[in-house]
Z-matrix of the N, CA and C atoms (Angstrom, degrees):
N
C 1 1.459
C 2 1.532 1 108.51
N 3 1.683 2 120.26 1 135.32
C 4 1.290 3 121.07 2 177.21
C 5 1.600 4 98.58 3 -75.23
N 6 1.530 5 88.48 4 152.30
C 7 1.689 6 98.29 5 171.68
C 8 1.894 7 107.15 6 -156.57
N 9 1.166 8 93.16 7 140.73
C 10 1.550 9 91.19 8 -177.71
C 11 2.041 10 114.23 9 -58.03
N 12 1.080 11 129.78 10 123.85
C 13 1.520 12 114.15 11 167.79
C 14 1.648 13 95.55 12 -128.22
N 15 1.502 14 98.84 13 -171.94
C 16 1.446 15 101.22 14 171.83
C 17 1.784 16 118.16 15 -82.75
N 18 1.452 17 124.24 16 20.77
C 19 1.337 18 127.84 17 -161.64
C 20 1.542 19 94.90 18 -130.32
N 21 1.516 20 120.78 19 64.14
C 22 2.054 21 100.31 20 -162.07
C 23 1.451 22 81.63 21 -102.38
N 24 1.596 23 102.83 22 155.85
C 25 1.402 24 133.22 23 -168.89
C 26 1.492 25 103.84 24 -108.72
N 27 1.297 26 102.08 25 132.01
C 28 2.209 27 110.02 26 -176.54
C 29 1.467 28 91.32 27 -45.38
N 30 1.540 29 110.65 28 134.86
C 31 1.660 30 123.08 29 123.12
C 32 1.184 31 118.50 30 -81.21
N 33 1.655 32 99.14 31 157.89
C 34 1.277 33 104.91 32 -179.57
C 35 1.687 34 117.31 33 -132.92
N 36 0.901 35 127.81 34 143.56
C 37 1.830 36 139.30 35 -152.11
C 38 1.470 37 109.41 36 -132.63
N 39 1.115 38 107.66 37 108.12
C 40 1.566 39 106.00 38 151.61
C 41 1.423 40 157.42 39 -117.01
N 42 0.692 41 113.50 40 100.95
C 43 1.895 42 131.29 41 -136.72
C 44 1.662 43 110.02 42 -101.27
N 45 1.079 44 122.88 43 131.72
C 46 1.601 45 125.36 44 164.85
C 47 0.897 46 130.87 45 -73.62
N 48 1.669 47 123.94 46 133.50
C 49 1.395 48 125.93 47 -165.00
C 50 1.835 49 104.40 48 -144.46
N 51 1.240 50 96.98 49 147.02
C 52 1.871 51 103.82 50 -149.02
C 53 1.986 52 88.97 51 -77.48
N 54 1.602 53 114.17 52 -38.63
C 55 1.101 54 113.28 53 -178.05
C 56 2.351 55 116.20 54 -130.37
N 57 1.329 56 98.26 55 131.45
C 58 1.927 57 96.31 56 -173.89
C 59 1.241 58 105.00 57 -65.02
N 60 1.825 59 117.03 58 -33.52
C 61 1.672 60 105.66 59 -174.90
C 62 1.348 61 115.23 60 -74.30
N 63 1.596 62 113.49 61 -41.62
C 64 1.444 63 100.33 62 172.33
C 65 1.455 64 123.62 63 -65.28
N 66 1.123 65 101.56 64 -15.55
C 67 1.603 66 100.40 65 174.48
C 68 1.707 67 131.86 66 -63.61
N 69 1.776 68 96.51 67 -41.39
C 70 1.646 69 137.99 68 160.72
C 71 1.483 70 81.74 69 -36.10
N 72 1.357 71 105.73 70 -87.20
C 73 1.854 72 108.50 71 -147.41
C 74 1.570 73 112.41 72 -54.28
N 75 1.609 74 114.77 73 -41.39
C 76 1.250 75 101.99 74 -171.24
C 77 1.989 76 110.59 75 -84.38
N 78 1.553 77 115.13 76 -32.23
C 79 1.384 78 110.71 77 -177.60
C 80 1.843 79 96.28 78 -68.79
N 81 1.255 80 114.29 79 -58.66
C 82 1.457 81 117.55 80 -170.93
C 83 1.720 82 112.19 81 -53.27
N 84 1.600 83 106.92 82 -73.97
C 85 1.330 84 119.90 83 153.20
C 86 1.317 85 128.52 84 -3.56
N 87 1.416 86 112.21 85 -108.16
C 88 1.411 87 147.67 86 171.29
C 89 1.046 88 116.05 87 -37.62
N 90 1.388 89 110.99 88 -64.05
C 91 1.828 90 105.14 89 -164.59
C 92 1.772 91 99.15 90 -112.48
N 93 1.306 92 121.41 91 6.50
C 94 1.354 93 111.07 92 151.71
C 95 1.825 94 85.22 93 106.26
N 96 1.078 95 160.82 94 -48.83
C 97 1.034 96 169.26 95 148.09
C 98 2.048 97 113.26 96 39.65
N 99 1.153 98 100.74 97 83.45
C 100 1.548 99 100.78 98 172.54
C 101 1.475 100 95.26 99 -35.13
N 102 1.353 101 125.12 100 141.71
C 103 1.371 102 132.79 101 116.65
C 104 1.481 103 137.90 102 -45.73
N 105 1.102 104 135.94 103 127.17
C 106 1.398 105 148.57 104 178.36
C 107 1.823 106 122.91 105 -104.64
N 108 1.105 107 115.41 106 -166.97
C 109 1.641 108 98.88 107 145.92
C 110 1.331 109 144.61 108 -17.63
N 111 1.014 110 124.07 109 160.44
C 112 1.764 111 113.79 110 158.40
C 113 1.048 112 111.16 111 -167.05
N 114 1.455 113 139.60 112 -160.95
C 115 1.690 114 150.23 113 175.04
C 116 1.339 115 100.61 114 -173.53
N 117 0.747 116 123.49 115 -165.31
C 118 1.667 117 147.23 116 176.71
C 119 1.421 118 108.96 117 -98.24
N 120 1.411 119 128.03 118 1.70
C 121 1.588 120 119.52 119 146.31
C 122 1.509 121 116.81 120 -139.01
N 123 1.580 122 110.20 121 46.99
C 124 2.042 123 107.78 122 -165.93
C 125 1.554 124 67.49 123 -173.46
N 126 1.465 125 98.21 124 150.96
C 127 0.954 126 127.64 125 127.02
C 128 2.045 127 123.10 126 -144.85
N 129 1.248 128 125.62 127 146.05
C 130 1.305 129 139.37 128 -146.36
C 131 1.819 130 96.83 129 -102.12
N 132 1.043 131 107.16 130 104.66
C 133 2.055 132 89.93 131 174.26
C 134 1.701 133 97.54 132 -118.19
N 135 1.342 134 103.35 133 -178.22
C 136 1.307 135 114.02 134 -163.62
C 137 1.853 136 94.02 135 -124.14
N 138 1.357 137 109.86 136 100.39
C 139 0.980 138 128.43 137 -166.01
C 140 1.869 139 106.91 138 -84.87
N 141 1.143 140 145.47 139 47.42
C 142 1.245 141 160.54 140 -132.48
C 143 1.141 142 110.46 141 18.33
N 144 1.712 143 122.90 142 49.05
C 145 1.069 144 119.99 143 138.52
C 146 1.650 145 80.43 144 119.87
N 147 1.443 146 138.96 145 32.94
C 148 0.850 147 133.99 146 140.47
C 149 1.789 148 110.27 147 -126.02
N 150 1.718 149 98.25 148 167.41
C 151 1.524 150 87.20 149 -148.51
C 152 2.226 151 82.72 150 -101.95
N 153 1.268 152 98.23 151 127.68
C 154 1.917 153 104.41 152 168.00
C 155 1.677 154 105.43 153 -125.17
N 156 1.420 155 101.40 154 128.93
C 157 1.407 156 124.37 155 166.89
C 158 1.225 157 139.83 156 -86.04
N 159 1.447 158 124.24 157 80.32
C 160 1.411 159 106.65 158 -164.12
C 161 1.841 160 118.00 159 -90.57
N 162 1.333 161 102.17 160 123.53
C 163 1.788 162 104.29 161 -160.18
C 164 1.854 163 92.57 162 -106.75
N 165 1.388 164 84.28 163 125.40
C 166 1.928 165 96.06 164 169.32
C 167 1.492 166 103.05 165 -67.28
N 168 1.721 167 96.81 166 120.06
C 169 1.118 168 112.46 167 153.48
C 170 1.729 169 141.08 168 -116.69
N 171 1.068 170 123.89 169 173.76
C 172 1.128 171 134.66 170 179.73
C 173 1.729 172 112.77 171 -60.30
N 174 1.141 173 105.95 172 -46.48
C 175 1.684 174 104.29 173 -163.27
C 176 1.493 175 101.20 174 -72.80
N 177 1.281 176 103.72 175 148.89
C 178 1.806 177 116.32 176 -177.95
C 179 1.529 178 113.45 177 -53.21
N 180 1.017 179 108.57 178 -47.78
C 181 1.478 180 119.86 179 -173.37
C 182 2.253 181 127.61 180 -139.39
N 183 1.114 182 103.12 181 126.68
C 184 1.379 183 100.23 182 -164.38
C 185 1.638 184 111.62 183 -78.28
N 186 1.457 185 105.87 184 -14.26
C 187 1.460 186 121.18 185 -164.90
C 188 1.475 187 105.67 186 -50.88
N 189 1.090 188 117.96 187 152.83
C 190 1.738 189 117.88 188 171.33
C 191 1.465 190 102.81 189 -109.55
N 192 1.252 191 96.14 190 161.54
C 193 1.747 192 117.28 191 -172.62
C 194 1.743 193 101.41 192 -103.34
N 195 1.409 194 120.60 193 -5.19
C 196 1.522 195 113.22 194 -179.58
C 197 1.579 196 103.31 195 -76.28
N 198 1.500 197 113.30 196 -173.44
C 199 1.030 198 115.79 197 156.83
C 200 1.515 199 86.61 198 179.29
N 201 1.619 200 110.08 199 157.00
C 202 1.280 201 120.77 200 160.69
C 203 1.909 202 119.29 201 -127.70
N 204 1.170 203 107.96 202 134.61
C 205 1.309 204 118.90 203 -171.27
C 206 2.226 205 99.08 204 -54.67
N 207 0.948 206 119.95 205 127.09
C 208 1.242 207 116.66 206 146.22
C 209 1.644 208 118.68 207 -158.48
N 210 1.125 209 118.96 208 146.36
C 211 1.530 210 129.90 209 -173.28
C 212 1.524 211 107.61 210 55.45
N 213 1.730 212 119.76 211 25.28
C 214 1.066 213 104.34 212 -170.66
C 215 1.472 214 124.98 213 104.47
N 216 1.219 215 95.15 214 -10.08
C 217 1.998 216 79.17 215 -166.89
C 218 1.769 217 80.70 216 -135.35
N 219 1.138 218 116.90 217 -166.45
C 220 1.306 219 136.80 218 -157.52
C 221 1.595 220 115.87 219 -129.27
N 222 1.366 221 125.33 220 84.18
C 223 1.260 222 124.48 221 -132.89
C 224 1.809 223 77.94 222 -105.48
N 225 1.255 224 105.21 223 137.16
C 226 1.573 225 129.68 224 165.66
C 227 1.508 226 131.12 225 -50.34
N 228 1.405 227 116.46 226 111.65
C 229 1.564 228 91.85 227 -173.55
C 230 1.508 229 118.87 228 -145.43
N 231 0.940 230 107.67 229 119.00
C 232 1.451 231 160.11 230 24.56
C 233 1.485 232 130.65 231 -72.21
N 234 1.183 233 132.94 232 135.49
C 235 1.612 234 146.40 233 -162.43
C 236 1.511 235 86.36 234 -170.20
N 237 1.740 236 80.79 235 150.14
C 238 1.322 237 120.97 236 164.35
C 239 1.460 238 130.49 237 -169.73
N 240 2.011 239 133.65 238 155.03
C 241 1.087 240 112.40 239 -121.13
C 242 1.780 241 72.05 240 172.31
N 243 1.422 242 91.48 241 164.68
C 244 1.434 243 123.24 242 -175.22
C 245 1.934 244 104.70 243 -113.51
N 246 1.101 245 117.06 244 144.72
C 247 1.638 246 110.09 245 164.30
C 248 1.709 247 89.88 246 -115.73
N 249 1.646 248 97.69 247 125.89
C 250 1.435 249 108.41 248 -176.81
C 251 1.695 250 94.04 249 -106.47
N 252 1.366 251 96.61 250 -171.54
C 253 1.401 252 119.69 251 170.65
C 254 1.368 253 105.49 252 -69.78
N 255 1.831 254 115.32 253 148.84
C 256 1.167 255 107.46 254 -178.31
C 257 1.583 256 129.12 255 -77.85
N 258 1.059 257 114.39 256 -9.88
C 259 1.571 258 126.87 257 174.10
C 260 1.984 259 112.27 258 -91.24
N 261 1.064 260 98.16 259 -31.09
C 262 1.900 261 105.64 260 159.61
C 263 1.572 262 122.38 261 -69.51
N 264 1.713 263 103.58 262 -40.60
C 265 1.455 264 118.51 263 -171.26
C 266 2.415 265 87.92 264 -74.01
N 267 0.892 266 105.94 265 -21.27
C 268 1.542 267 103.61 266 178.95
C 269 1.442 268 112.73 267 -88.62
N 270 0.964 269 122.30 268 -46.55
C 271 1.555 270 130.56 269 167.85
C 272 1.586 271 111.93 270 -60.02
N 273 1.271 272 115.83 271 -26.57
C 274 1.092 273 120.29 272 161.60
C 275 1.527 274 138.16 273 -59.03
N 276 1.294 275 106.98 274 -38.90
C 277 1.287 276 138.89 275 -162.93
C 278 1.580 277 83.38 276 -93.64
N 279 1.500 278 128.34 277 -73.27
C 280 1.413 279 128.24 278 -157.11
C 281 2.103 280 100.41 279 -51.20
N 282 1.363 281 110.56 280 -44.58
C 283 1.367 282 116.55 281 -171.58
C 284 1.539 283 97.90 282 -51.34
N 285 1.503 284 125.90 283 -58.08
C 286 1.338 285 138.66 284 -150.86
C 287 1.678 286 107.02 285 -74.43
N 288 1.629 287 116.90 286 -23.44
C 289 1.439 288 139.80 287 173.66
C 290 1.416 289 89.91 288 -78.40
N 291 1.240 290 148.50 289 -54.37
C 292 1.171 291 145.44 290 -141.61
C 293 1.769 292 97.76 291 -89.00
N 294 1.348 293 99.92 292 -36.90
C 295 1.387 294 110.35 293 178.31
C 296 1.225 295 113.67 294 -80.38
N 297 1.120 296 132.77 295 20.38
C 298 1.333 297 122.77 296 176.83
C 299 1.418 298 124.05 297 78.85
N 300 1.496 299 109.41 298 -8.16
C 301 1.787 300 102.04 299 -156.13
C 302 1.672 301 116.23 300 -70.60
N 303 1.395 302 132.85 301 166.63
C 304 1.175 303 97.77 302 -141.81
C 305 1.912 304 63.84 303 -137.03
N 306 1.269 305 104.82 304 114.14
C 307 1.944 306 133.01 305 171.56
C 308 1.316 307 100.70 306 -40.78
N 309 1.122 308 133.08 307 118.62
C 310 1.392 309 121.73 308 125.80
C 311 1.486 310 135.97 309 -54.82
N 312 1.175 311 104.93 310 -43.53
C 313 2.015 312 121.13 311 138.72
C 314 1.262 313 103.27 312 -108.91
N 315 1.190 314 105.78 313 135.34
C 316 1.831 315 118.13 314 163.30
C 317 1.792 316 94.11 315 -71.50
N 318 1.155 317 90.34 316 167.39
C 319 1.757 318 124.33 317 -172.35
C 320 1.584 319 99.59 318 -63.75
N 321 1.281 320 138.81 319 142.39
C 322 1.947 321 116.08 320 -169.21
C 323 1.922 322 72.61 321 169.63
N 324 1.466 323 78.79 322 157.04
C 325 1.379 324 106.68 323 -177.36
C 326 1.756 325 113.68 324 -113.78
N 327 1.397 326 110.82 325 130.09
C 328 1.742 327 102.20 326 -165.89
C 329 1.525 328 93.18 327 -119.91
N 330 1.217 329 116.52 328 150.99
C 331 1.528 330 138.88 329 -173.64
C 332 1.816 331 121.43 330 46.26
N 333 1.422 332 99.21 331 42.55
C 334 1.475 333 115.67 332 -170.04
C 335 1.552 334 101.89 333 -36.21
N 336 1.138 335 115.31 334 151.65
C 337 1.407 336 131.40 335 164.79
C 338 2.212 337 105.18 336 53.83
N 339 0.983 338 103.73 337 10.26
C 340 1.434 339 112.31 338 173.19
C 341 1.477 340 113.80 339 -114.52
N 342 1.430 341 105.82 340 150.90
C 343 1.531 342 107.73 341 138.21
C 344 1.639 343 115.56 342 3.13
N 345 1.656 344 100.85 343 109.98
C 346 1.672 345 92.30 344 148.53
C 347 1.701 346 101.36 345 83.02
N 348 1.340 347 122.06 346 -7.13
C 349 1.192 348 136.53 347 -177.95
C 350 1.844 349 117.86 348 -29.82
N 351 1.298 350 133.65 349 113.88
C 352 1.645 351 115.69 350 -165.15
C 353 1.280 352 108.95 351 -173.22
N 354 1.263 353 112.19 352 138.72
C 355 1.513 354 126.14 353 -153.35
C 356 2.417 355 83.11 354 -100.66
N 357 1.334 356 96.44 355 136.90
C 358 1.315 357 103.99 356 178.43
C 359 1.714 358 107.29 357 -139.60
N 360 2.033 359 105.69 358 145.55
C 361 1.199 360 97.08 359 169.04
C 362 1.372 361 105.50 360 -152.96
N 363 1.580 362 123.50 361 149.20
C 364 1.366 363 106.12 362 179.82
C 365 1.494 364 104.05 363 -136.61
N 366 1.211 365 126.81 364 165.34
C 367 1.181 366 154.94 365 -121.13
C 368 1.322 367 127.71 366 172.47
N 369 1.553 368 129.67 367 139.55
C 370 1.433 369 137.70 368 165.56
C 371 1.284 370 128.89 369 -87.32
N 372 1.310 371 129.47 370 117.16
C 373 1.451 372 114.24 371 164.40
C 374 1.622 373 115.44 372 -65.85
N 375 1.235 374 124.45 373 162.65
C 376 1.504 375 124.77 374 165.68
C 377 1.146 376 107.80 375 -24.11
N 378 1.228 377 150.18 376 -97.60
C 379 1.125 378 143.78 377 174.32
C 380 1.280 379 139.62 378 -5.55
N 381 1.267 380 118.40 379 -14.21
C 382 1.628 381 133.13 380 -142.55
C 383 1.410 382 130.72 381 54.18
N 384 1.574 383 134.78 382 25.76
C 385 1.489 384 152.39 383 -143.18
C 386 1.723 385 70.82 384 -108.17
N 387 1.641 386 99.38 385 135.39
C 388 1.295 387 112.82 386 161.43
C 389 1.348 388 122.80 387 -90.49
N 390 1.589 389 115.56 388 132.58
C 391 1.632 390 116.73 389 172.60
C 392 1.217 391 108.77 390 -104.94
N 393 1.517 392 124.01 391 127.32
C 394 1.716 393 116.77 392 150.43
C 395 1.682 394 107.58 393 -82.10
N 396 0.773 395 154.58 394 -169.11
C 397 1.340 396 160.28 395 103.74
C 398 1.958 397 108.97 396 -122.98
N 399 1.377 398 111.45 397 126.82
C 400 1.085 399 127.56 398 -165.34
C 401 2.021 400 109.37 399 -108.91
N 402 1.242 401 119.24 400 -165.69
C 403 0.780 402 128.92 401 155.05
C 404 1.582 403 129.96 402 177.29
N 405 1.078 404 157.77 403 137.71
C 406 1.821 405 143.03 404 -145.16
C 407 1.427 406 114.29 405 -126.13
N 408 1.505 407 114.52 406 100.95
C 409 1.819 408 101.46 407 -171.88
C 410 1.735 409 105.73 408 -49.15
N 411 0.727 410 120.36 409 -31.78
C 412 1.823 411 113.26 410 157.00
C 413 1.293 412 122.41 411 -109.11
N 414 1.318 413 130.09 412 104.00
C 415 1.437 414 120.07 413 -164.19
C 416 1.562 415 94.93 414 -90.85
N 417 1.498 416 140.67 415 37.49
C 418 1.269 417 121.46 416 148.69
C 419 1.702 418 92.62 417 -93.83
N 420 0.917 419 147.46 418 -1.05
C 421 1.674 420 136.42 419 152.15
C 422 1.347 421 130.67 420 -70.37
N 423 1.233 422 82.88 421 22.46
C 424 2.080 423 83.88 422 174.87
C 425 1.257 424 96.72 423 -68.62
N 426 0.960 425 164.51 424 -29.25
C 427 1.379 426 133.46 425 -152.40
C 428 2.286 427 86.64 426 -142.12
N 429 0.664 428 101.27 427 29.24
C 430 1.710 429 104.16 428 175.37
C 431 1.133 430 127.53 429 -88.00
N 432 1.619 431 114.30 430 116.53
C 433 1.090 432 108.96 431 -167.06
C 434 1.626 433 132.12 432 -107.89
């Protein structure tokens, strides 16, 4: 059985993307993204230390048509995302403001001063691939209920 400890081991994701160079600039680019492997339809980045694959595909667009209502806004689904440190998960956010990137949720803090307390933001890669990136003013509350 998985369980959160302080020793977590990379996942790894592989996701479709309509183009590899735009992918280069914004995973490599943008969000800082080691490069790994590649071919002429993958390329491998180092997602803070987990490993994501983005494989050229055929379909026009990766975006999903779900969504689920929470805190108000309309959260994307399928997404996926890293929970960083809370002073990285901010530097993060300020770089991506600076960059122009344009929120599907802006950057906002949910259950302030409670339980579970965590700054959240989401976002598209080129492709339309949903990002959360999170972060927990106590990160022993990841999973607190």
């Amino acid at each position: 059985m998985a369980t959160a400890n302080s020793t977590l081991t990379p996942f790894h994701l592989a996701f479709p993307v309509h183009d590899l160079e735009q992918s280069r600039q914004f995973y490599g680019g943008l969000l800082g993204c080691a490069e790994g492997r590649s071919s002429d339809t993958w390329i491998d980045f180092d997602l803070f230390g987990h490993q994501i694959v983005a494989h050229l595909s055929d379909a026009s667009s990766a975006a999903s048509k779900s969504h689920n209502p929470v805190d108000g806004h309309n959260v994307p689904v399928p997404h996926f995302g890293v929970v960083l440190p809370w002073d990285q998960w901010q530097a993060l956010a300020e770089k991506l403001n600076s960059a122009s990137v344009e929120f599907i949720i802006e950057p906002y803090v949910r259950f302030a001063g409670e339980v579970g307390e965590q700054a959240t933001m989401f976002f598209l890669d080129p492709s339309g691939n949903a990002l959360e990136f999170k972060a927990f003013r106590d990160p022993s509350q990841l999973f607190a209920k």
